[in-house]
C-alpha positions as CSV (number, residue, x, y, z in Angstrom):
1,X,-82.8,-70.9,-112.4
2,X,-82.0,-66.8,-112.2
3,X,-80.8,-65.4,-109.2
4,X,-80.3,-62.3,-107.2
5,X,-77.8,-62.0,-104.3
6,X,-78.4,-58.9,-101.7
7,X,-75.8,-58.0,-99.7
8,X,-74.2,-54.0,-98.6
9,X,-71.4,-55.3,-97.4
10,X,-68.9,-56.6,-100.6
11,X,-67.2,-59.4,-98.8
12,X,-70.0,-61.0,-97.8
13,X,-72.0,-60.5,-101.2
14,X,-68.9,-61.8,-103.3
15,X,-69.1,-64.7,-100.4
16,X,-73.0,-65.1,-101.3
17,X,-72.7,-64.5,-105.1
18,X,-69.7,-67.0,-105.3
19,X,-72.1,-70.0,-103.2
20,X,-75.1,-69.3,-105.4
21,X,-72.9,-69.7,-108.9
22,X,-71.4,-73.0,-107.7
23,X,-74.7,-74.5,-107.8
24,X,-75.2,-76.5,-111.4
25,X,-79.0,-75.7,-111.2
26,X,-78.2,-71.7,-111.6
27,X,-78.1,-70.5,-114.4
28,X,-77.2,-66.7,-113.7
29,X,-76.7,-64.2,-110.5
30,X,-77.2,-60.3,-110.5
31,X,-75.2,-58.8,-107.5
32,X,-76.6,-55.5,-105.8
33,X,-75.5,-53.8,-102.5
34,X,-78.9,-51.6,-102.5
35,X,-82.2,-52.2,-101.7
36,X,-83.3,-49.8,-104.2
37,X,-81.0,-50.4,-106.7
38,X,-82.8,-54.4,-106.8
39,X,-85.9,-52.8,-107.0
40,X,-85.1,-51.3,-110.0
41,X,-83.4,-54.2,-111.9
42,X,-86.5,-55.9,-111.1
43,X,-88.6,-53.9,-112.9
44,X,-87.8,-55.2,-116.6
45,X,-85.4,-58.9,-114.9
46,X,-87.7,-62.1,-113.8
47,X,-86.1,-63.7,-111.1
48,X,-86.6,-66.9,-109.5
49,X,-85.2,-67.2,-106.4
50,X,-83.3,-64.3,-104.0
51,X,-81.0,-64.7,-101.6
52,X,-81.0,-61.4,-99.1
53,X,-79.3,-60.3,-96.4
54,X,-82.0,-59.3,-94.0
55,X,-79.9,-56.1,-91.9
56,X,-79.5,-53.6,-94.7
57,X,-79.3,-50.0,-94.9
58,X,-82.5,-48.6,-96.2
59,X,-85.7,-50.3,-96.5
60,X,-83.7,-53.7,-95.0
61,X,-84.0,-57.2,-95.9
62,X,-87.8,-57.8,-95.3
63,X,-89.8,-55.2,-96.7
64,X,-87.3,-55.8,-100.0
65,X,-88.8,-59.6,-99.9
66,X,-92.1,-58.2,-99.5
67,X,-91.4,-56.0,-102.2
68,X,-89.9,-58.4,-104.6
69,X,-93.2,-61.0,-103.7
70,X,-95.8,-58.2,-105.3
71,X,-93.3,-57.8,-108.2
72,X,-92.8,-61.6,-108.8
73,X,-95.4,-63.9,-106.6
74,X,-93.6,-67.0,-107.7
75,X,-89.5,-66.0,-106.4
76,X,-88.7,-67.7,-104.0
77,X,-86.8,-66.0,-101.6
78,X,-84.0,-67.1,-98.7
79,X,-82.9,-65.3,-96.4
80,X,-78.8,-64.8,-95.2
81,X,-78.1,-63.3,-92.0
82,X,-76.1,-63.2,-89.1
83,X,-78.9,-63.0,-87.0
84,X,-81.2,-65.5,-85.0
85,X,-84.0,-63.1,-83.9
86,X,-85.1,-62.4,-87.5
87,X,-86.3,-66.0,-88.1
88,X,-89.8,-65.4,-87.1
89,X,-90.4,-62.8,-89.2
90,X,-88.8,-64.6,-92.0
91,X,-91.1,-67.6,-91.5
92,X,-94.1,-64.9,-91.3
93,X,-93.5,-63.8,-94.6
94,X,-93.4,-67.3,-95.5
95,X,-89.7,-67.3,-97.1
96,X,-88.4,-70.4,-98.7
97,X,-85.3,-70.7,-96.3
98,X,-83.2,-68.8,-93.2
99,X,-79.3,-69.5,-94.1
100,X,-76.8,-68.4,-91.3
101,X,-73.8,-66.3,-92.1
102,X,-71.1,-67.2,-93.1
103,X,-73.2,-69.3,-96.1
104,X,-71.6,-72.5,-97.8
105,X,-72.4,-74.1,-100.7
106,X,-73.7,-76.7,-99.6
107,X,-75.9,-74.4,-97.6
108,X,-77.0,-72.8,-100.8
109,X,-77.7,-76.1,-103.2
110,X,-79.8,-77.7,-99.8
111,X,-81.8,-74.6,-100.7
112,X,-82.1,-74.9,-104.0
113,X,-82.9,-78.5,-103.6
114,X,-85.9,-77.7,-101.3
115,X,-86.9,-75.0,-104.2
116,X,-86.4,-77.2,-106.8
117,X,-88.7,-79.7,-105.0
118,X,-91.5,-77.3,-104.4
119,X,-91.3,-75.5,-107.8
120,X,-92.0,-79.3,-108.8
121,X,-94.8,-79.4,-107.3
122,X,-96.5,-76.1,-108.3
123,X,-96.2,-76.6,-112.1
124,X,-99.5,-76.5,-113.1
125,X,-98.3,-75.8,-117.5
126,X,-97.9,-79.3,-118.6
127,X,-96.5,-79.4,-122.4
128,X,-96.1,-82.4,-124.6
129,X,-94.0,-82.4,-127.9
130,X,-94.3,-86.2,-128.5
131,X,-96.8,-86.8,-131.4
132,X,-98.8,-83.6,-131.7
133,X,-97.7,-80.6,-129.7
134,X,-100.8,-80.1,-126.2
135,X,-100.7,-77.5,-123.7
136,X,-102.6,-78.5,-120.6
137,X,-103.1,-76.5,-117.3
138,X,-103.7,-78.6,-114.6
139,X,-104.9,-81.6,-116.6
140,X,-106.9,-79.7,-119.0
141,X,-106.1,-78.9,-122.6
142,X,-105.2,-75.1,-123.9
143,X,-107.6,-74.5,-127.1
144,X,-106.0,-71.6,-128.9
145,X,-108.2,-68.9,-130.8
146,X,-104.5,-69.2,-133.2
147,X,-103.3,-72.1,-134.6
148,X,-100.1,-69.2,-135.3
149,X,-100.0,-68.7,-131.7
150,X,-99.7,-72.3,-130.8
151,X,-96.9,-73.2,-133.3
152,X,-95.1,-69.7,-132.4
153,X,-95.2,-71.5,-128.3
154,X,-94.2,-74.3,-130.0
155,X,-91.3,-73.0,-131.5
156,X,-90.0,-71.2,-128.5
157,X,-90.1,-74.9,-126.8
158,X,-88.2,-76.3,-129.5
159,X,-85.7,-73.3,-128.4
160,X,-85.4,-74.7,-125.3
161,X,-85.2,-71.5,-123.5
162,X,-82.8,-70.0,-125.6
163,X,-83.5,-66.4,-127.3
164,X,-85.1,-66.0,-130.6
165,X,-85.6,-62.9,-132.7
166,X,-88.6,-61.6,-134.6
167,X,-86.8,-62.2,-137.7
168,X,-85.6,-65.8,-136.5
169,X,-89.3,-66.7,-136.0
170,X,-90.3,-65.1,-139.1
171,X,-87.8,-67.1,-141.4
172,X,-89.0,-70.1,-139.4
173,X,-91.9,-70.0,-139.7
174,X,-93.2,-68.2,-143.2
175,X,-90.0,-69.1,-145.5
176,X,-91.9,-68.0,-148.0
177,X,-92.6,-64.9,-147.4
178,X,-91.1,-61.6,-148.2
179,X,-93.1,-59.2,-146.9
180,X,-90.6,-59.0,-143.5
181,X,-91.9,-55.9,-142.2
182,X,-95.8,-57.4,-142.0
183,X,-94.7,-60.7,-140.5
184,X,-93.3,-58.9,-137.8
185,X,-96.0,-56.9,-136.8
186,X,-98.3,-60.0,-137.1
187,X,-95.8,-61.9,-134.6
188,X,-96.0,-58.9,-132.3
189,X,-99.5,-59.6,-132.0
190,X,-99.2,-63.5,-131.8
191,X,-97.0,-62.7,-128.5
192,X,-99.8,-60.5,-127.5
193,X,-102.7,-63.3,-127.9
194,X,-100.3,-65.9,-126.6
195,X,-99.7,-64.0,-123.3
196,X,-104.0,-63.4,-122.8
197,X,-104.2,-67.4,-123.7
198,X,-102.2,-67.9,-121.1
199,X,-102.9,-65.3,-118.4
200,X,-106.7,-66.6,-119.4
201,X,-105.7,-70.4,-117.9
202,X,-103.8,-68.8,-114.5
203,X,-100.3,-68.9,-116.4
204,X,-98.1,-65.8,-116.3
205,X,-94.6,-64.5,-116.5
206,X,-94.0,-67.8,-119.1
207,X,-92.8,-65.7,-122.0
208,X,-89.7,-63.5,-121.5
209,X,-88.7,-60.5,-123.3
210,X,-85.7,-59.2,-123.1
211,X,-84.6,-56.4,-125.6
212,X,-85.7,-57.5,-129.3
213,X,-85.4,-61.6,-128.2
214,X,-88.1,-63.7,-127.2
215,X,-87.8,-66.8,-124.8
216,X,-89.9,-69.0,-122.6
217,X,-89.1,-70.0,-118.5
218,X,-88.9,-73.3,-119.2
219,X,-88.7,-73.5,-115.1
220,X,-92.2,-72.7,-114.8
221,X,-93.4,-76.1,-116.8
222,X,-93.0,-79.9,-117.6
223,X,-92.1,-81.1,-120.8
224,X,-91.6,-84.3,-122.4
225,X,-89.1,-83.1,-124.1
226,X,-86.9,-81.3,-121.9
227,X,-87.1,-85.1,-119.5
228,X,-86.2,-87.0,-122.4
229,X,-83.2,-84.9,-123.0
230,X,-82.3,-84.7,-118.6
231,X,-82.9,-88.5,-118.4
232,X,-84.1,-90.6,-121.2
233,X,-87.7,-91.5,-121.7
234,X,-89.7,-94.6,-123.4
235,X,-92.2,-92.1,-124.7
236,X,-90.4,-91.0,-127.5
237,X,-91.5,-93.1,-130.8
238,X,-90.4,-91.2,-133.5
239,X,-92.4,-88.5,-133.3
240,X,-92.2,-84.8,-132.1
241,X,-94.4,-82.0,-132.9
242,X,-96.0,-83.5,-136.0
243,X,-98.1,-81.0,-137.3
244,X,-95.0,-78.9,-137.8
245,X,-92.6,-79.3,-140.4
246,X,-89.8,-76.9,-138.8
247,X,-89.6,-79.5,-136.0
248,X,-88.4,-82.5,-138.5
249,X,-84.8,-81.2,-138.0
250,X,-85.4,-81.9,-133.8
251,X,-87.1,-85.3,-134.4
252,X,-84.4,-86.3,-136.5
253,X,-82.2,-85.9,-134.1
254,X,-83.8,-87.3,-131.3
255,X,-84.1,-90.0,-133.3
256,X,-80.0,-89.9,-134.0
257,X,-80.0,-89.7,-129.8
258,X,-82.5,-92.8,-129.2
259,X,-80.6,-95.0,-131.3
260,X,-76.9,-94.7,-129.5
């Protein structure tokens, strides 16, 4: 999970920033004593949950949230302050959580608990690697126009997150061919038609660009995969992501896994 922490006062931001990277379930934290200086970071960084001190020179604490919501609808945000009589305004804005100052850790990870437990419940992207690799929104199955476009989501899934360059996908993909330069161009536009396939079913900010690497929030969806590999599963017989011969190297060992 990526986080921000908001604070124009350096002790109590190093306070907050140190809380938030204790927790197991974040993943990173970007630190900024400006309103406006967020704001910009924003711009090209998905986030996923920000913590904010709500008295702050400039704009202050609540018009950033609001701010932050139009830039990213699904961050949840939580609010740190030394201050009782904001907590209606908070709750207005309808804010994941109100932490008072000074925040523990164990103040922080109850709030990403609650997040984590309401993120749960809003995944609507459903994907399933066991047998033949399905997309389904909200029950119902993704028909790509691209069969390229569904083994390029696929791939980034078997990446579990993780960065991937053009070339990467292109020697993964089309070992055969040479002709690097047209590959890449053609995967340009696979990310282009997997983006409108999924904007088209109500999903967005799934694919991640950062720079010349591509990567999926795997936050934003459940996977068969990524459960067996938190907590086991019975569903896994042998098979994962049949249709694709790249994914024999996973399978195999999952299969190595399942039989320790």
């Amino acid at each position: 999970m990526r986080a921000i922490a908001v604070d124009d006062e350096p002790l109590m931001l190093y306070a907050l920033s140190k809380a938030i990277k204790a927790s197991p379930d974040i993943t990173s934290v970007a630190e900024f004593t400006s309103c406006g200086e967020t704001l910009k970071w924003l711009e090209n960084n998905p986030v996923e949950v920000a913590f904010l001190d709500i008295e702050m020179r400039g704009m202050g604490g609540l018009a950033l949230a609001q701010k932050i919501m139009e830039i990213y609808p699904d961050c949840k945000i939580v609010f740190c302050t030394g201050y009782e009589q904001y907590a209606v305004s908070a709750i207005k804005l309808r804010v994941s959580g109100y932490l008072m100052k000074p925040v523990s850790t164990k103040d922080v990870q109850e709030e990403i608990d609650h997040i984590k437990g309401v993120k749960a419940k809003e995944k609507p992207l459903t994907v399933k690697c066991f047998g033949n690799f399905e997309v389904y929104v909200n029950g119902e199955r993704i028909a790509f126009k691209r069969t390229k476009t569904k083994e390029l989501f696929a791939f980034l899934i078997d990446r579990k997150g993780a960065g991937v360059s053009a070339k990467e996908i292109s020697a993964r993909l089309w070992p055969e061919n040479s002709e690097e330069a047209k590959i890449q161009n053609y995967i340009r536009q696979l990310f282009l038609d997997l983006r409108k396939t999924l904007s088209s079913a109500g999903i967005d900010d799934v694919v991640v660009q950062s720079n010349f690497s591509y990567s999926l929030d795997i936050e934003k969806m459940d996977c068969d995969y990524y459960e067996y590999l938190q907590k086991g599963s019975p569903e896994f017989r042998g098979e994962y992501m049949s249709q694709y011969s790249w994914a024999e190297e996973t399978c195999g060992l999952l299969w190595k896994r399942c039989n320790h």
